[in-house]
C-alpha positions in Angstrom: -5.6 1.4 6.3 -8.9 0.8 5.4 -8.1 -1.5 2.4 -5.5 -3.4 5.0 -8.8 -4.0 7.5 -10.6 -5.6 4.4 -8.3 -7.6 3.4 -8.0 -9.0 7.2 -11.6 -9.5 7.1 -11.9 -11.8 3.9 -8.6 -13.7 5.5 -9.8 -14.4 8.8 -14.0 -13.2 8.8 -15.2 -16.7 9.2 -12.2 -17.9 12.2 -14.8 -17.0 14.6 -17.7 -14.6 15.6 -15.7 -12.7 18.3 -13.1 -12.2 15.6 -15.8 -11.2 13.0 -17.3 -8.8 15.6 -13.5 -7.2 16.5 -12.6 -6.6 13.0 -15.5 -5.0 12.0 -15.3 -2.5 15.5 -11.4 -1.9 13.5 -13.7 -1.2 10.5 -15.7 1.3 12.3 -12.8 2.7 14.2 -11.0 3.5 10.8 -13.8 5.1 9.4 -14.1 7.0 12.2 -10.6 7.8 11.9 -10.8 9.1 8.4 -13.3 11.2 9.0 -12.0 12.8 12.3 -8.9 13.4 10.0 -10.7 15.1 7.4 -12.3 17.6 9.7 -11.5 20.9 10.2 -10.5 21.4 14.0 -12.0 25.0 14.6 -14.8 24.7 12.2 -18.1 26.6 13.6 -20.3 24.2 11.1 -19.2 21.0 12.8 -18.2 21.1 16.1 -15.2 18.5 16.6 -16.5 17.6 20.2 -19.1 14.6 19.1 -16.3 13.4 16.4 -13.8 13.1 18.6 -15.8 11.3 21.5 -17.0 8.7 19.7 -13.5 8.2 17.9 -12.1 7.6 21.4 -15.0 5.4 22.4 -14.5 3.0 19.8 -10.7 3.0 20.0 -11.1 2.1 23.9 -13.8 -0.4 22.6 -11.5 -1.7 20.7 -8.3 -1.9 22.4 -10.5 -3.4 25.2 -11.8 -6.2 23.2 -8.6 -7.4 22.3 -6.9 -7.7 25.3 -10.0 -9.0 27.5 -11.6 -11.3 25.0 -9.3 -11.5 21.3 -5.5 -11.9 22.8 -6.7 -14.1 25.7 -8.4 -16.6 23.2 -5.8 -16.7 21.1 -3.6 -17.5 23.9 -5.6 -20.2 25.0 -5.6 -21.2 22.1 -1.9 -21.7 21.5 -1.5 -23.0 25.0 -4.5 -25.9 24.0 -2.1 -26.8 20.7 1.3 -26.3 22.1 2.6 -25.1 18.7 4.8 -22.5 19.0 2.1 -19.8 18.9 2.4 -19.2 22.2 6.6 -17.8 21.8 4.8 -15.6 19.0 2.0 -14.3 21.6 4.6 -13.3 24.3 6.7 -11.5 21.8 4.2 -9.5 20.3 1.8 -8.8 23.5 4.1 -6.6 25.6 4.1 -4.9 21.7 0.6 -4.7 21.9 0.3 -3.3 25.6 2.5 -0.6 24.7 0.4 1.0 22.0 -2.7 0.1 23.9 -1.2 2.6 26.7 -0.5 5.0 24.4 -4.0 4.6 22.3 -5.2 5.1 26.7 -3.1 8.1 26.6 -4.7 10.1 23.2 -8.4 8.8 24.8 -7.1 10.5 28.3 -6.3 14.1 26.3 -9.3 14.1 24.0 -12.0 12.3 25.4 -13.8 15.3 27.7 -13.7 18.6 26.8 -10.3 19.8 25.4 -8.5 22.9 25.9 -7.9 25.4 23.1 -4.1 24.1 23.3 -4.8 20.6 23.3 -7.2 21.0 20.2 -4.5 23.0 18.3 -2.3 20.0 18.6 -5.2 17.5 17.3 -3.9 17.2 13.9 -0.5 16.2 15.4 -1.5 13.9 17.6 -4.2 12.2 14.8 -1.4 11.7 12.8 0.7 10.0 15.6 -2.2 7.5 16.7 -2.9 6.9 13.1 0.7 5.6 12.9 0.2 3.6 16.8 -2.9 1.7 15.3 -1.5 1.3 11.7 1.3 -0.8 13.5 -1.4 -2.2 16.1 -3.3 -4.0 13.2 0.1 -5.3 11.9 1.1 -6.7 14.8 -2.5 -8.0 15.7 -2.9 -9.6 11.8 0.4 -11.7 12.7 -0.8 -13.3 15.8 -4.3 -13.9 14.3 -2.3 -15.1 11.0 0.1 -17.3 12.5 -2.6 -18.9 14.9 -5.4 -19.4 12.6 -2.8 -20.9 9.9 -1.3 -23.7 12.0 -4.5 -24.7 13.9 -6.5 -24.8 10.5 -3.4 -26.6 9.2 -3.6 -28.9 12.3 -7.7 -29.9 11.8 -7.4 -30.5 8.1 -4.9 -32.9 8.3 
C-alpha cells in the first residue's frame, strides 16, 4: 500500500498543491495504518487508545478532503474541458461515497472509547478497512490519472 501511495506521488506530486497536500495526508494515513496493524490490541505497554484516534482522525481528514476540495476540483475540472472525464467522475464517485460511509462507519466504532467487545474485533475490522481504502486509492488514482492525462495532453498540444 505504501509503495502504491509513492508511486502516485511521483505520477501526479507536481498536478497541484492540494493534490500534493492530499496525497501526502494518504501517506500519513498508511503509516498510520501499518502501525496500528502491528500493535498488539491488549498490550499494557502501549495503550491502543491514542493509536487508534489519530488513525481515525486522519482517515476522516482524508476522506474529507477528497470529497470537499479533491473530487469537486476534479469535477470542475472535467466540466471546464468537456472531455469525457466527467462520465468517469460520475461512475466512480457514488464508488467513492460508498467507502467513504463505510471508512465513517469504522471512525463511528473506534473513535471514543471502545468497548472490550469492540476492541476484540479490532484486528477484524483493520483488516476490512485496509481492504475499503486499498480499493479507495485505486479508484481515486484513476480519476486523478485519467484527468491529469487528458488535460496535460490538452495544454501541450
Amino acid at each position: 500500500m505504501l509503495e502504491g501511495c509513492k508511486t502516485a506521488q511521483e505520477r501526479w506530486g507536481g498536478v497541484h498543491k492540494l493534490i500534493d497536500s492530499w496525497l501526502s495526508g494518504r501517506q500519513e494515513l498508511i503509516v498510520l495504518f501499518c502501525n496500528l496493524s502491528a500493535s498488539k490490541p491488549l498490550s499494557a505497554e502501549q495503550p491502543l487508545g491514542p493509536g487508534i484516534q489519530r488513525f481515525c482522525q486522519s482517515m476522516m481528514d482524508y476522506c474529507s478532503a477528497g470529497h470537499f476540495e479533491i473530487y469537486e476540483q476534479l469535477i470542475n475540472e472535467a466540466k471546464e474541458y468537456d472531455d469525457g472525464g466527467l462520465e468517469l467522475a460520475s461512475t466512480l464517485v457514488p464508488k467513492l461515497d460508498e467507502l467513504t460511509g463505510r471508512c465513517v462507519d469504522f471512525n463511528d466504532t473506534y473513535d471514543q472509547h471502545c468497548t472490550f467487545e469492540e476492541l476484540a474485533q479490532l484486528p477484524k475490522d483493520l483488516s476490512a478497512i485496509g481492504e475499503i481504502l486499498e480499493e479507495r486509492f485505486e479508484l481515486e488514482d484513476q480519476l486523478i490519472e485519467r484527468l491529469h492525462t487528458i488535460h496535460r495532453e490538452l495544454v501541450t498540444e
